[in-house]
C-alpha positions as CSV (number, residue, x, y, z in Angstrom):
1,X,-78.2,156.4,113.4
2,X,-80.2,158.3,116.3
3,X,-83.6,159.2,115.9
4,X,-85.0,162.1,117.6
5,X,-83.3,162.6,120.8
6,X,-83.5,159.9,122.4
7,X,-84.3,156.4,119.5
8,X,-81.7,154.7,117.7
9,X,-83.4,153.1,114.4
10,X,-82.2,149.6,114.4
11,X,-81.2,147.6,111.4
12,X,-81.9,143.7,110.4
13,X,-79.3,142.1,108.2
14,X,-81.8,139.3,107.5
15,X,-83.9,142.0,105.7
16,X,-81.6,145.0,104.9
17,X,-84.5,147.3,106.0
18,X,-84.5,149.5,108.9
19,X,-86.9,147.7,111.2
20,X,-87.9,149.4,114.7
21,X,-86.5,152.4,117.2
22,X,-85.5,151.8,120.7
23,X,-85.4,154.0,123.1
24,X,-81.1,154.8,123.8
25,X,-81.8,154.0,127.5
26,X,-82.4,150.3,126.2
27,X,-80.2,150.2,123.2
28,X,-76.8,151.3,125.0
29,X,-76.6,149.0,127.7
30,X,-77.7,146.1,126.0
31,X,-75.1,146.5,123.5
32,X,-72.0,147.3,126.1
33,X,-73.5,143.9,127.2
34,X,-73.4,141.6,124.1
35,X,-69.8,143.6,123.3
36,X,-68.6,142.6,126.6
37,X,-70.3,139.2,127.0
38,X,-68.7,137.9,123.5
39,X,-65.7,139.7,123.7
40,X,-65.0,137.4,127.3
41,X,-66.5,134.4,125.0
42,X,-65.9,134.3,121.6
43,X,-67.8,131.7,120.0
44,X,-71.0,132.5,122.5
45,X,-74.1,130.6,121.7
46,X,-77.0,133.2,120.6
47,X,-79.9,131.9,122.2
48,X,-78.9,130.6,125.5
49,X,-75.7,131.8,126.7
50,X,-76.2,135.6,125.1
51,X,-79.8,136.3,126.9
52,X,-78.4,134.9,130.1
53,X,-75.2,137.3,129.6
54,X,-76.9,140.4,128.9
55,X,-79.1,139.8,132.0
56,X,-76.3,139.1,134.5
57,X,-74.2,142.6,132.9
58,X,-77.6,144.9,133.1
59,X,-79.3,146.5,135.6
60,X,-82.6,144.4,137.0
61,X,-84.6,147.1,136.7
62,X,-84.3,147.5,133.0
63,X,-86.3,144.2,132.6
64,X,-89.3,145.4,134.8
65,X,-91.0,145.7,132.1
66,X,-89.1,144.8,129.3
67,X,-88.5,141.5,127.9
68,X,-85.1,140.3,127.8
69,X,-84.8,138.1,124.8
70,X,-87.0,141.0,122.7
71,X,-83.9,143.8,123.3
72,X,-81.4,141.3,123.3
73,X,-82.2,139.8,119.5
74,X,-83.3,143.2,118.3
75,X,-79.7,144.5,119.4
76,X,-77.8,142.0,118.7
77,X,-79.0,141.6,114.6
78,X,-78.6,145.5,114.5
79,X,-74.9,144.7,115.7
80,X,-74.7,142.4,112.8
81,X,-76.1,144.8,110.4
82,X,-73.5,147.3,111.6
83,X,-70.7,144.9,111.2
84,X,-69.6,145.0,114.8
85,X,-70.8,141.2,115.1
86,X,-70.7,138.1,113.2
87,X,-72.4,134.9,113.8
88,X,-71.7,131.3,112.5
89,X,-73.3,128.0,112.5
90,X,-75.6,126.2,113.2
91,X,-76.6,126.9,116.3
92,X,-75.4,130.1,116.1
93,X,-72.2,131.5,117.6
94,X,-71.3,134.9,117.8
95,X,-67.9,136.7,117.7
96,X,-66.8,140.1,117.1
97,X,-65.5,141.8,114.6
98,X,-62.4,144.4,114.5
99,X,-65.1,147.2,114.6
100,X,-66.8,145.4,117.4
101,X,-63.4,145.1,119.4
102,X,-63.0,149.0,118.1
103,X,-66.4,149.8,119.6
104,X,-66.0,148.1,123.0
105,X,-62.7,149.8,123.7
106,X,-64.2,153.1,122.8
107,X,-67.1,152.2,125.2
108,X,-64.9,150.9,128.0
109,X,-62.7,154.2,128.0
């Protein structure tokens, strides 16, 4: 999953491929933040509710000079592709899977 020391490849499920690294610094609290965010709201809308989420649940100085929505989508379709999350509908609403509940208590420990 890591690449190098300190990039995490990240996976697409719309395309199967691995698509992009991210530096761990971005990857790790972006992802405690979409666990936590849909684990407090199953059913979370993707586009509004989650960027707004992961913003309020990250440190401001992460986005200095990083967009928001870019880590946020990238992140959260790698969390698909890992099978931690699962989205449905039209527009999309996201929930998490056993392994994502698994993941968030390891993370929150």
């Amino acid at each position: 999953m890591a690449h190098g020391d300190d990039r995490i490849m990240m996976h697409n499920p719309n395309t199967g491929r691995e698509d992009s690294t991210i530096a761990v610094a971005m990857y790790e609290p972006v992802r405690d933040a979409i666990l936590a965010a849909v684990h407090d709201e199953p059913g979370m809308r993707f586009m509004d509710d989650l960027f707004h989420a992961v913003e309020d649940r990250t440190d401001p100085e992460l986005w200095a000079d990083a967009s928001v929505k870019w880590f946020t989508t990238t992140v959260k379709l790698h969390l698909e592709a890992t099978g931690l999350l699962e989205r449905h509908g039209s527009p999309q609403q996201l929930t998490l899977t056993d392994e994502g509940r698994s993941a968030l208590q390891e993370i929150q420990a």
